[in-house]
C-alpha positions in Angstrom: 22.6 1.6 34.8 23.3 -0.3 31.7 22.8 1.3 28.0 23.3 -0.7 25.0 20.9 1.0 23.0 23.2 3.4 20.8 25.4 -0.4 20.4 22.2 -2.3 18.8 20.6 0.6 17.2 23.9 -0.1 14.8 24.4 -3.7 15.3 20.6 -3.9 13.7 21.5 -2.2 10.6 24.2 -4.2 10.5 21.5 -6.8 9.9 19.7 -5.5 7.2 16.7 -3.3 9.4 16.4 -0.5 7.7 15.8 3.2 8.4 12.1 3.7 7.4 9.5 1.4 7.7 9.1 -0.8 4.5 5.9 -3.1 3.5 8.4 -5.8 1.6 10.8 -5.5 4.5 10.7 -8.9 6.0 13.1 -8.7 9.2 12.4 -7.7 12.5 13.9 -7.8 15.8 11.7 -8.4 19.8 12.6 -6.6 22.5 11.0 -7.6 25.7 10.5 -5.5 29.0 11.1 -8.4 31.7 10.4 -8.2 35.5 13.0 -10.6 37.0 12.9 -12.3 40.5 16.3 -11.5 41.4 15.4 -7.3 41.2 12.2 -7.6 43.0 12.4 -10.8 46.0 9.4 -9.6 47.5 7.0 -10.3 44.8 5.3 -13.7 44.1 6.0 -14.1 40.1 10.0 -14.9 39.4 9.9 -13.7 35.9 7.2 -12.1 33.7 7.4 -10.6 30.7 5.6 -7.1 30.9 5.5 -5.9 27.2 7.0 -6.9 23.8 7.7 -4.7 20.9 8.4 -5.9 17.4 10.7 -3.4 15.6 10.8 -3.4 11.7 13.0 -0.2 11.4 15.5 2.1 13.0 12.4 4.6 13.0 10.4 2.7 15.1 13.1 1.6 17.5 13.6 5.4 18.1 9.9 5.7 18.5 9.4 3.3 21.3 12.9 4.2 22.9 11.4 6.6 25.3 8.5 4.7 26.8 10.8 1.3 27.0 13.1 3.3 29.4 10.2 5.2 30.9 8.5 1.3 31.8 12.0 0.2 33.0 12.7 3.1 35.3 9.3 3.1 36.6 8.6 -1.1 37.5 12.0 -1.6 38.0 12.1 -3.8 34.9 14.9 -5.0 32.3 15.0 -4.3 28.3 16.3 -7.3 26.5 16.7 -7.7 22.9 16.7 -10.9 20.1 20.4 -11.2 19.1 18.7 -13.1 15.4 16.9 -11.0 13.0 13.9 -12.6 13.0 11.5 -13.4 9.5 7.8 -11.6 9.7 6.9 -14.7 6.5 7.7 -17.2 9.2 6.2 -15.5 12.2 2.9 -15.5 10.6 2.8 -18.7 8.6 3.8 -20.5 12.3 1.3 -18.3 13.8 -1.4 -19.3 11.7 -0.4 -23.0 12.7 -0.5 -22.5 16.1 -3.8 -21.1 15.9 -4.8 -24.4 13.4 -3.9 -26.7 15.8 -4.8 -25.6 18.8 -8.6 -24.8 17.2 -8.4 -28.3 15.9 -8.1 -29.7 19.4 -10.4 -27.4 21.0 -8.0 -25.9 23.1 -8.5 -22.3 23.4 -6.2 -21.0 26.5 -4.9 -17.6 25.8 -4.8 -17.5 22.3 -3.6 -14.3 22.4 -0.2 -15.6 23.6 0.5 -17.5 20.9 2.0 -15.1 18.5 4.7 -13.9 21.2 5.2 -17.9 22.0 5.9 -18.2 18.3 8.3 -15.7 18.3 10.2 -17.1 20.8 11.0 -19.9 18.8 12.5 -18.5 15.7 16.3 -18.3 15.6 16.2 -15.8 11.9 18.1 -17.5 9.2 22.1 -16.0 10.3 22.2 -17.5 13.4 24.0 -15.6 16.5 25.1 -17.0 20.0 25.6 -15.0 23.0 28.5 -16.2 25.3 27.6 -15.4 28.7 30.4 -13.8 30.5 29.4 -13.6 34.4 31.5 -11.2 37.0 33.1 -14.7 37.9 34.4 -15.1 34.2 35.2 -11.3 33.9 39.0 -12.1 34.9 39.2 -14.3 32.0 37.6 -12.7 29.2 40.4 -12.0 27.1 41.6 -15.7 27.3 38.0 -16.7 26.1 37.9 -13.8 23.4 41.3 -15.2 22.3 40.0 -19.0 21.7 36.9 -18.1 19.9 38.5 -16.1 17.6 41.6 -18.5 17.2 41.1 -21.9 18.4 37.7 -22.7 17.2 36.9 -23.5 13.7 34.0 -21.4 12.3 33.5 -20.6 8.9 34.0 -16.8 9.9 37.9 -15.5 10.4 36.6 -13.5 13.8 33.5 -15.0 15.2 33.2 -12.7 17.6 30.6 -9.7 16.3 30.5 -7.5 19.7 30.4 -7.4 23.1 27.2 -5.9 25.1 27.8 -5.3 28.8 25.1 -6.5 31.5 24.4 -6.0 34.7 26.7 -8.3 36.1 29.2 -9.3 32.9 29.0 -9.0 29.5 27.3 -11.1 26.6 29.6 -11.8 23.5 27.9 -11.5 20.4 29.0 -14.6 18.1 28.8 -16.4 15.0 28.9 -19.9 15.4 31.9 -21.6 16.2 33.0 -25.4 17.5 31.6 -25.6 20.9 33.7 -28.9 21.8 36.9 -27.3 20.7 36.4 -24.4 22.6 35.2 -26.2 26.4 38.2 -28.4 25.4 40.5 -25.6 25.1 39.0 -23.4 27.9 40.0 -27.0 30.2 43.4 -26.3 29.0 44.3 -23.2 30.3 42.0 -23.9 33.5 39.1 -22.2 32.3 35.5 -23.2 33.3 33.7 -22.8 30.0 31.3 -19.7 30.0 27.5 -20.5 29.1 26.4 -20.5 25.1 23.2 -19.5 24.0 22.3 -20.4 21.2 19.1 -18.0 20.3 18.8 -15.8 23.2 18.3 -12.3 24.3 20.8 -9.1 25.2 20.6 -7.0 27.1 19.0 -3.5 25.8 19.0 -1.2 28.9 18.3 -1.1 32.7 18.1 1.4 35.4 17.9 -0.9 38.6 19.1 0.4 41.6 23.0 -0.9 42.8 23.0 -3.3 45.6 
């Protein structure tokens, strides 16, 4: 089992969501409940997204807490959670785009996917990479740690935010930093460079069986 939902509950008022639903508060964060291929072989779908929440507040992330780990225990499914605070202003006003557009051309396909299609799009205005850390790269984690905090200009002192463990690794929590001079100095020390994402997902919590 992985639990990262104490870690994000602060790492989200870190980012300004605040305790108590608010009507001017403008940020949010997604979390997604996601079946994934590699848990469940047998079945015909690789991926698919079973539910999405939109949390506003530290109240309503408690709210849905329960039934997120209740769906994941019961389908066998994975939490994940928008590293970016996202903007509700630019969620609708793309929205309503979408919708424009696609009336415009007559093309009326599951227009009720549009809003979650929006969201994915939207990287919130302080951006946030995850670094993806695989069981492979677990031996070298420090080296990396130490590269992206020292080797790579950024305009933060410590780029590195936090570290969330996954199921297989962990995913460090960035600000942005000089990708070339980090894969060049990864090279150095005989370092394959990790993966960056650039607006991605975490992982929030999972209760799959071990194999």
């Amino acid at each position: 089992m992985v639990d990262n939902i104490e870690v994000m509950r602060g790492y989200m008022r870190d980012l300004g969501i605040p305790e108590n639903q608010q009507y001017r508060n403008d940020l949010y964060f997604d979390v997604q409940l996601i079946r994934r291929g590699k848990d469940h072989p047998t079945l015909a779908a690789a991926n698919y997204t079973f539910k999405s929440y939109y949390i506003d507040s530290i109240e309503l992330f408690d709210r849905y807490i329960d039934e997120i780990k209740q769906c994941c225990d019961m389908f066998g499914l994975r939490a994940y959670i928008s590293v970016n605070a996202k903007s509700k202003l630019e969620l609708s006003k793309k929205t309503l785009l979408k919708y424009a557009e696609m009336v415009t051309l007559e093309e009326y396909k599951k227009p009720w996917r549009f809003c979650d299609s929006v969201n994915g799009s939207l990287s919130g205005e302080e951006k946030r990479w995850v670094v993806d850390i695989d069981k492979e790269d677990i031996v070298n984690m420090s080296s990396i740690m130490d590269i992206i905090n020292n080797f790579c200009e950024s305009e933060y002192d410590n780029p590195i935010i936090c570290y969330i463990p996954t199921r297989t690794g962990y995913h460090l929590i960035t600000h942005p930093f000089n990708t070339y001079r980090f894969e060049h100095k990864c090279q150095e020390r005989g370092i394959t460079p990790p993966g960056i994402k650039k607006n991605h997902i975490t992982l929030l919590y999972e209760n799959l069986p071990v194999k």
